[in-house]
py3Dmol code that shows the C-alpha trace and the ligand (Angstrom):
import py3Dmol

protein = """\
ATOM      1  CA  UNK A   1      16.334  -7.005  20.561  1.00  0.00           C
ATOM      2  CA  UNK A   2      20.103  -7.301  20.192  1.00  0.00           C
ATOM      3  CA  UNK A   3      21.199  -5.175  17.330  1.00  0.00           C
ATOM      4  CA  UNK A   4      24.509  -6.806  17.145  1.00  0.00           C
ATOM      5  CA  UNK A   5      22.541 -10.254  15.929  1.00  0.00           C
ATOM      6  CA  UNK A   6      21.164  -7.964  13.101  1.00  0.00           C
ATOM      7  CA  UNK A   7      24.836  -7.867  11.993  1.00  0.00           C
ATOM      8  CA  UNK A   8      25.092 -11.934  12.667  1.00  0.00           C
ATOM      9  CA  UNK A   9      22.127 -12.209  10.567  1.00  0.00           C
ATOM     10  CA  UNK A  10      23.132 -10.141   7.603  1.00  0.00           C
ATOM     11  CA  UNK A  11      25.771 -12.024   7.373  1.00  0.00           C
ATOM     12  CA  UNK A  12      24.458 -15.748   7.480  1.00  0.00           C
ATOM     13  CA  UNK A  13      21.791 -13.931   4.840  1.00  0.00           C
ATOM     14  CA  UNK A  14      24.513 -12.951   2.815  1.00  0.00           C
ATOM     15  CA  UNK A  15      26.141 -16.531   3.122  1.00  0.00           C
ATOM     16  CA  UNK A  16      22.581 -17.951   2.607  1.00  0.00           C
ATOM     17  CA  UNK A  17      22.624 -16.292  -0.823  1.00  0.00           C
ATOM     18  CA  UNK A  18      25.999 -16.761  -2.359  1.00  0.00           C
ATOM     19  CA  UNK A  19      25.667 -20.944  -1.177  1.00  0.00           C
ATOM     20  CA  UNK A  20      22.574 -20.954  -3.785  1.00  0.00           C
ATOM     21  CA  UNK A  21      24.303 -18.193  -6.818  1.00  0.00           C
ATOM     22  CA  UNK A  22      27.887 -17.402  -6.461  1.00  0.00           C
ATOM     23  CA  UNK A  23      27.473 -13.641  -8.165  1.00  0.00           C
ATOM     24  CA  UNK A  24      23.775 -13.197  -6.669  1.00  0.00           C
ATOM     25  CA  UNK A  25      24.416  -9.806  -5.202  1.00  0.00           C
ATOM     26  CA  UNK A  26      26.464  -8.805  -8.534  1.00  0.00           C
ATOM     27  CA  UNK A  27      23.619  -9.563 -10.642  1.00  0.00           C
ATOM     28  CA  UNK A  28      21.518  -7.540  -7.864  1.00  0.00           C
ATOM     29  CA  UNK A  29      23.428  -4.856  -8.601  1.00  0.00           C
ATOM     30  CA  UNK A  30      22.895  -3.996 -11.936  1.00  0.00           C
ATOM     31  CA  UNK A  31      19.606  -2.886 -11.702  1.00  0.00           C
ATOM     32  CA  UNK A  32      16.044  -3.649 -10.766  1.00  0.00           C
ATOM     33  CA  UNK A  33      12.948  -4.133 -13.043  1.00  0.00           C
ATOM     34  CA  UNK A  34      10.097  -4.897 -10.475  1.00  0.00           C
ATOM     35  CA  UNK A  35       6.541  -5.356 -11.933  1.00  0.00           C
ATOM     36  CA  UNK A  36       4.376  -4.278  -8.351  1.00  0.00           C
ATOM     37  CA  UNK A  37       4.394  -1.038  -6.509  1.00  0.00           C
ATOM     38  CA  UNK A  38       3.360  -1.965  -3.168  1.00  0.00           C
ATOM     39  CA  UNK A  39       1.663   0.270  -0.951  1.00  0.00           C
ATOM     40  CA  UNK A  40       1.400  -0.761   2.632  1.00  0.00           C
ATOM     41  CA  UNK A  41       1.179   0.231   6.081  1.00  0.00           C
ATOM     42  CA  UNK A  42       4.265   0.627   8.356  1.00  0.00           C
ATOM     43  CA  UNK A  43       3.044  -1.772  10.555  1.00  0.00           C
ATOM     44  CA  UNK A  44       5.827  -4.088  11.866  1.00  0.00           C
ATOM     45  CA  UNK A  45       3.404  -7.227  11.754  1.00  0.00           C
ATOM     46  CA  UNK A  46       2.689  -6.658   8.251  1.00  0.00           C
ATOM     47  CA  UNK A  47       6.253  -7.471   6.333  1.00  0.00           C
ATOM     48  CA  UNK A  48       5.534  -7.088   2.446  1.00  0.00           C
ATOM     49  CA  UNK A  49       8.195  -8.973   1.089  1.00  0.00           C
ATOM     50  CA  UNK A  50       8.212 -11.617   3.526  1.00  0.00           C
ATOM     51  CA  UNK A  51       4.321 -12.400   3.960  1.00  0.00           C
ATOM     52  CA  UNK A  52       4.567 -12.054  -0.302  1.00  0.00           C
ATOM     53  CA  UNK A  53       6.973 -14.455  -0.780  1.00  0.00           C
ATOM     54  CA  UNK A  54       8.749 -11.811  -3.298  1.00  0.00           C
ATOM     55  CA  UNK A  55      12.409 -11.745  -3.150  1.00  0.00           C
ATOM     56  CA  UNK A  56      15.258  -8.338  -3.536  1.00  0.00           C
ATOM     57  CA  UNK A  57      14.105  -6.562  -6.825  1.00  0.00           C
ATOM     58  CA  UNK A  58      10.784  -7.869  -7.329  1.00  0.00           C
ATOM     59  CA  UNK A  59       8.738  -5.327  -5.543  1.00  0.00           C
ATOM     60  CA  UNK A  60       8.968  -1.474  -4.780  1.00  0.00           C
ATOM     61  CA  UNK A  61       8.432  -0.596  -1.768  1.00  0.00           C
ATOM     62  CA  UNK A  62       6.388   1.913   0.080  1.00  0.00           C
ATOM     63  CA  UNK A  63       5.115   1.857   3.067  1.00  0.00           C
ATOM     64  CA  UNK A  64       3.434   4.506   5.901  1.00  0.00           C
ATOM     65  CA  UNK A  65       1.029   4.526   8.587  1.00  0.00           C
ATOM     66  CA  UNK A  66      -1.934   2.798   7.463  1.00  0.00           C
ATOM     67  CA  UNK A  67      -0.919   2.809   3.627  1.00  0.00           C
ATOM     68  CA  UNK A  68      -2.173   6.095   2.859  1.00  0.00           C
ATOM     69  CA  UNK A  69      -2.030   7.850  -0.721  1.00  0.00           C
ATOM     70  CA  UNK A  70      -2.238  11.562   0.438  1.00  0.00           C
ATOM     71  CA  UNK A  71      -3.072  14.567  -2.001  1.00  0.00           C
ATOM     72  CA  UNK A  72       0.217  16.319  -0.915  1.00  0.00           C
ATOM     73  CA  UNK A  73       2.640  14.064   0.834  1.00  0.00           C
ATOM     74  CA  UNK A  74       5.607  14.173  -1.761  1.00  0.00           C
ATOM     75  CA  UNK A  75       7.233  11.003  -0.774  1.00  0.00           C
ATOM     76  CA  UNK A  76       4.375   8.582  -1.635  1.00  0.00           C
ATOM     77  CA  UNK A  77       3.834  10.721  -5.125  1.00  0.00           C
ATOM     78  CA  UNK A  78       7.506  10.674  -5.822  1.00  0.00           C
ATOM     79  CA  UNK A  79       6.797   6.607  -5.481  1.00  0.00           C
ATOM     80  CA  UNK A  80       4.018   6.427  -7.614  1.00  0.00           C
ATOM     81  CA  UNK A  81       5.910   8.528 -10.502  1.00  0.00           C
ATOM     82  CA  UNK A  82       9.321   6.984 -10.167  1.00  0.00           C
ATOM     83  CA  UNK A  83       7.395   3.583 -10.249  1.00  0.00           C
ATOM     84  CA  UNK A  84       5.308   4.327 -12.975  1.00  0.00           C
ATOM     85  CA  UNK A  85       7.079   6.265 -15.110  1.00  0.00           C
ATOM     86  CA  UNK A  86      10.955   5.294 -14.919  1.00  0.00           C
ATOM     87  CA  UNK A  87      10.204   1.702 -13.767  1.00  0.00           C
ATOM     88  CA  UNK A  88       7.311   0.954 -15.753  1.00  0.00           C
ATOM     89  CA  UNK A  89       5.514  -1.340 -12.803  1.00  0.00           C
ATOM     90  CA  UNK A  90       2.462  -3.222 -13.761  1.00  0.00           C
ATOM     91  CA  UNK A  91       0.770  -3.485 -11.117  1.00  0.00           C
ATOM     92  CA  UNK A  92      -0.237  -1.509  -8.024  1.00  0.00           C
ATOM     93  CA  UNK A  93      -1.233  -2.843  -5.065  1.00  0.00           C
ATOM     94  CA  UNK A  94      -2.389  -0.677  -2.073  1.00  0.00           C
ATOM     95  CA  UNK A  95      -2.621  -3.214   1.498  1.00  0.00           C
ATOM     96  CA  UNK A  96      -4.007  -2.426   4.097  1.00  0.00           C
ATOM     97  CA  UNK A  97      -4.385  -4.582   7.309  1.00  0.00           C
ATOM     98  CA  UNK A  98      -6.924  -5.933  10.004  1.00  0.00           C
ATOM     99  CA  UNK A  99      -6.398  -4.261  13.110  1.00  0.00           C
ATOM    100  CA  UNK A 100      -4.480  -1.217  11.958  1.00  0.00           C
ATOM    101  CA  UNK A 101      -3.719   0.624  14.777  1.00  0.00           C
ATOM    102  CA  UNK A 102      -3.868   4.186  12.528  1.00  0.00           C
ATOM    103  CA  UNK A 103      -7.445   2.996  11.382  1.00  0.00           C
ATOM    104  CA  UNK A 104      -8.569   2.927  14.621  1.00  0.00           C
ATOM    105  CA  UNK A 105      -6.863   5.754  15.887  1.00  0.00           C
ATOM    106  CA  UNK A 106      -8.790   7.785  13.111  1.00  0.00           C
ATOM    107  CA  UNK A 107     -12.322   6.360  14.514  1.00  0.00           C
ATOM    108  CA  UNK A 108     -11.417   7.837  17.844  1.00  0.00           C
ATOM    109  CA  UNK A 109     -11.610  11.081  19.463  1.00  0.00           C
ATOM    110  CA  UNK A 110      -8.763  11.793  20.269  1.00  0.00           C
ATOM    111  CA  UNK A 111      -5.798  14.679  19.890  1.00  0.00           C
ATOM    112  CA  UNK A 112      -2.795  12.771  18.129  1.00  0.00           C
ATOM    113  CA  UNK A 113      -0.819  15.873  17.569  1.00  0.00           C
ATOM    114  CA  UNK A 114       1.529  15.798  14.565  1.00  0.00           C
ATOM    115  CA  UNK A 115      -0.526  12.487  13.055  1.00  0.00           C
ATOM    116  CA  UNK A 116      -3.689  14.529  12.978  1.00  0.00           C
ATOM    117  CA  UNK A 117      -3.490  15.637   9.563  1.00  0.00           C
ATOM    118  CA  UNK A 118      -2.364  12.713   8.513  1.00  0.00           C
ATOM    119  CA  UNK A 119      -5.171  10.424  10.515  1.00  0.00           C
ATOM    120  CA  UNK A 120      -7.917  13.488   8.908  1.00  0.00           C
ATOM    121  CA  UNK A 121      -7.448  11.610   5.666  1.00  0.00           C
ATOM    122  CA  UNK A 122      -8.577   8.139   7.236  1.00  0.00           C
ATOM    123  CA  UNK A 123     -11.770  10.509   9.027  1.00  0.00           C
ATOM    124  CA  UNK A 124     -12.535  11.363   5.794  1.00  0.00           C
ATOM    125  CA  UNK A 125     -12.990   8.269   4.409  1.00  0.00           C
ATOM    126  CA  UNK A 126     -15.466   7.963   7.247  1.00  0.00           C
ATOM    127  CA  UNK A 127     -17.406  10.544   6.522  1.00  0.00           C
ATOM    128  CA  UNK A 128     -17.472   9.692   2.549  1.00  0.00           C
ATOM    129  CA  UNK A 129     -18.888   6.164   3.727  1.00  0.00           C
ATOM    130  CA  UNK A 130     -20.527   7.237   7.061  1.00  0.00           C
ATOM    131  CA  UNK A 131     -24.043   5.598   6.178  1.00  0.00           C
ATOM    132  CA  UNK A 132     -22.565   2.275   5.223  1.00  0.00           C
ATOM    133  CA  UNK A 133     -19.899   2.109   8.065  1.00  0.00           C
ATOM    134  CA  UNK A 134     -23.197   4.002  10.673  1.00  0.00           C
ATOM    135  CA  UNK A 135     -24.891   1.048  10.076  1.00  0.00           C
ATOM    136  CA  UNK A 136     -22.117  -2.199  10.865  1.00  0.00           C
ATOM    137  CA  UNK A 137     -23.640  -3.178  14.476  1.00  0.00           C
ATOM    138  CA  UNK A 138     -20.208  -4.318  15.809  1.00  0.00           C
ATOM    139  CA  UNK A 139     -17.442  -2.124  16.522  1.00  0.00           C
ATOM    140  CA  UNK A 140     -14.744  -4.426  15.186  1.00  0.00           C
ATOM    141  CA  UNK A 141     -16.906  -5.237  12.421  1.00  0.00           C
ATOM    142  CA  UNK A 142     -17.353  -1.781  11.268  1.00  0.00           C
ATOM    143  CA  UNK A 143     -13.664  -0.692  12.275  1.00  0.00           C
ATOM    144  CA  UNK A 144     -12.125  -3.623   9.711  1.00  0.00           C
ATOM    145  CA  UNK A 145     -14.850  -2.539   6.791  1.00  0.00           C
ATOM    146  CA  UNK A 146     -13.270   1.201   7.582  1.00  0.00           C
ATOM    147  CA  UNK A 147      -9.731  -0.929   6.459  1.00  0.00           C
ATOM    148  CA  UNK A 148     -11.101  -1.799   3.798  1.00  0.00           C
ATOM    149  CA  UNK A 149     -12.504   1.357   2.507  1.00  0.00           C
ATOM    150  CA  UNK A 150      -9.605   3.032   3.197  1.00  0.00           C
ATOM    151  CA  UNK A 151      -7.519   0.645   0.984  1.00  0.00           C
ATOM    152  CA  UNK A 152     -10.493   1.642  -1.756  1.00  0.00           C
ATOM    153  CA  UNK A 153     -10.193   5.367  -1.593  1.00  0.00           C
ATOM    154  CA  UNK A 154      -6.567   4.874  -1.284  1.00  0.00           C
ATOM    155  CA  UNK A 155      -6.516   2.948  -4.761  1.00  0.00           C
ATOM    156  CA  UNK A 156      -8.747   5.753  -5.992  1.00  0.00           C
ATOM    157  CA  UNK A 157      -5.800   8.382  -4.924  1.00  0.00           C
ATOM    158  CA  UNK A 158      -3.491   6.434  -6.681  1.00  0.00           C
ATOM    159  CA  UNK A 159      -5.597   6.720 -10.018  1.00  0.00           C
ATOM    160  CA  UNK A 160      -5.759  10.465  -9.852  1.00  0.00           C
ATOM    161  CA  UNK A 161      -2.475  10.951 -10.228  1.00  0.00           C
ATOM    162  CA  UNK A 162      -1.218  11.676 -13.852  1.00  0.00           C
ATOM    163  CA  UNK A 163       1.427  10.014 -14.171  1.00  0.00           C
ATOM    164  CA  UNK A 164      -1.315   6.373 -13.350  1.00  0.00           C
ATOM    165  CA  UNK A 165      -3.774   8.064 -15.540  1.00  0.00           C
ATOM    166  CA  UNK A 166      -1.583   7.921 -18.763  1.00  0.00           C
ATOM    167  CA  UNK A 167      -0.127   4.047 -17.905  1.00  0.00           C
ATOM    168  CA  UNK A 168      -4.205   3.136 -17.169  1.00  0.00           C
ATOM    169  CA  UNK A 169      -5.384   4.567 -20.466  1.00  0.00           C
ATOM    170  CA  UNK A 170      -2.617   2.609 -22.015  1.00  0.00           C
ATOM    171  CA  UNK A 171      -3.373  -0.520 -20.557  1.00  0.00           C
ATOM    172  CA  UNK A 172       0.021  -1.053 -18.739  1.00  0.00           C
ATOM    173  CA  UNK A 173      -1.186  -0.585 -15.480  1.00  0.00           C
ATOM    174  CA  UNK A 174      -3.765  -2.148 -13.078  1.00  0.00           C
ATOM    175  CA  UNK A 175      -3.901  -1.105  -9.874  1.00  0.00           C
ATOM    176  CA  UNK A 176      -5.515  -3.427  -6.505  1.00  0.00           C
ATOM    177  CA  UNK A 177      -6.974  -3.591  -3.459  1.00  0.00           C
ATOM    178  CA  UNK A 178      -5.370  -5.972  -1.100  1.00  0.00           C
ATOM    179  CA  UNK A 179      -5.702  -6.640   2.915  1.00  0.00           C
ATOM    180  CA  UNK A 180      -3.577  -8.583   5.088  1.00  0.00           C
ATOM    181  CA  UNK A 181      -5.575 -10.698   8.009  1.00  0.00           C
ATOM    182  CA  UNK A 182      -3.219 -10.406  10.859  1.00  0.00           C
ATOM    183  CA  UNK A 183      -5.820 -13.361  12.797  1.00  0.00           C
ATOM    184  CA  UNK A 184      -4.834 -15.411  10.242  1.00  0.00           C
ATOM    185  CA  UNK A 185      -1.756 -14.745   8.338  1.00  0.00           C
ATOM    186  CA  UNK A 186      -4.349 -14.899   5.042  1.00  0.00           C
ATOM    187  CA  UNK A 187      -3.459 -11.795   2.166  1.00  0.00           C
ATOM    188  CA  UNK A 188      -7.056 -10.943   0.726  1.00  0.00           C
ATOM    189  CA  UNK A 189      -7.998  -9.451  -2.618  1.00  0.00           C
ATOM    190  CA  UNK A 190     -10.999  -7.158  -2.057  1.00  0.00           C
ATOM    191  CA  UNK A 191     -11.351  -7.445  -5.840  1.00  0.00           C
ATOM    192  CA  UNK A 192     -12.131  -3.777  -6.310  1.00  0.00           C
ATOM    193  CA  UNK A 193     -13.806  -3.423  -9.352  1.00  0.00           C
ATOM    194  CA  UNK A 194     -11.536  -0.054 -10.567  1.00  0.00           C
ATOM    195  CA  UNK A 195     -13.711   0.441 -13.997  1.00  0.00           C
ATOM    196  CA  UNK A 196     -16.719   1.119 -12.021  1.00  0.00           C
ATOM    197  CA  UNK A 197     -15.383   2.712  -9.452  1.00  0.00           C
ATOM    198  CA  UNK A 198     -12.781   5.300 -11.820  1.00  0.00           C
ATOM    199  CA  UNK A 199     -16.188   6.244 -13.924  1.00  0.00           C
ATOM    200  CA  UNK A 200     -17.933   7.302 -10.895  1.00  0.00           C
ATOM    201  CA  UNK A 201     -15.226   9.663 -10.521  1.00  0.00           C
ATOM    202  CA  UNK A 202     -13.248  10.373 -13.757  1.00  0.00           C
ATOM    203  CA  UNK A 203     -15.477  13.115 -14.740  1.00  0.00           C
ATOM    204  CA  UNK A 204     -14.115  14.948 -12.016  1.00  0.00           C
ATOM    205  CA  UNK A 205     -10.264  13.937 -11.857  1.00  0.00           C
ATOM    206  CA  UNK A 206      -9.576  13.204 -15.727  1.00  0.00           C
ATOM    207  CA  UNK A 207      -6.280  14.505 -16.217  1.00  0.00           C
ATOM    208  CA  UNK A 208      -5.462  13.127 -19.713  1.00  0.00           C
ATOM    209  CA  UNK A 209      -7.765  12.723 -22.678  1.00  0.00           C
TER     210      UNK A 209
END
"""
ligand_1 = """\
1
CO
Co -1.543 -0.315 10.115
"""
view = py3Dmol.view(width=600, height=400)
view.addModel(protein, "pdb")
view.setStyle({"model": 0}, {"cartoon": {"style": "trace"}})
view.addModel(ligand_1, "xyz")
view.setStyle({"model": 1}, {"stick": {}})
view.zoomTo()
view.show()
């Protein structure tokens, strides 16, 4: 890749832009409002704004290997609060993918140094769904159901925190479980039902009354 065309292309972009609205990046700059919080995986195949069709300001952004929510990892929480509580997002959508290479890397034995803890989240989701996943007969069958239980107990992460709680119990906030086909370009809705799945588990993570 030539990183000077990057330069070529920002520009053009830029050009692209101002041809349709003269002051577009003025208005951009006064603020941003954006109604999703996406959550995906870093993936370079899996380009949320592009494969969304959502243009600058319409969707916050954040994005790590294989779309995790983790208990501690400050930079995903920091998302979730800023999004929820200073930008007031409506939705949340955690998107995974098909194919995810830190999916698969979890079903494996292997040492992955530094990404260990972080893949130990995606083994856990294994083991919380071990008799369902146990008995997929293929492997690529049961390693893209793994995707999409991950992207479940990833949306169930996001609804522990407080900050979600609050917005939920309000009714300003919905939150989603999405998965992008690589094969086929297709985004999917998993069309988790959250109510059953949060009263399964409020009793034990109910933060707010
Ligand atoms: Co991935």
């Amino acid at each position: 890749m030539n990183l000077k065309g990057i330069f070529e292309n920002n520009q053009k972009w830029v050009q692209d832009k101002l041809d349709v609205q003269e002051d577009y990046f003025e208005e951009l700059s006064k603020g941003q409002a954006p109604e999703i919080l996406y959550i995906g995986c870093s993936d370079s195949r899996v380009t949320a704004e592009d494969m969304m069709g959502v243009q600058p300001g319409q969707a916050f952004i954040h994005r790590n290997i294989a779309n995790m929510v983790s208990n501690l990892d400050l930079s995903s929480a920091s998302v979730i609060h800023y999004a929820v509580s200073f930008l007031k997002v409506k939705h949340i959508v955690v998107c995974g993918h098909y194919y995810c290479g830190g999916v698969k890397a979890a079903m494996q034995s292997e040492d992955l140094g530094i990404l260990n803890p972080w893949l130990r989240s995606i083994r856990d989701v294994y083991r919380l769904h071990r008799k369902e996943l146990n008995a997929i007969k293929g492997e690529n069958d049961r390693y893209n159901r793994l995707v999409e239980l991950n992207v479940q107990e990833q949306c169930v992460n996001v609804v522990k925190s407080p900050d979600v709680q609050l917005a939920y119990r309000k009714g300003q906030l919905t939150v989603h479980g999405w998965v992008f086909d690589i094969h086929s370009g297709k985004l999917i809705d998993l069309n988790l039902d959250m109510e059953d799945i949060l009263q399964d588990i409020m009793e034990i993570y109910r933060l707010a009354d």
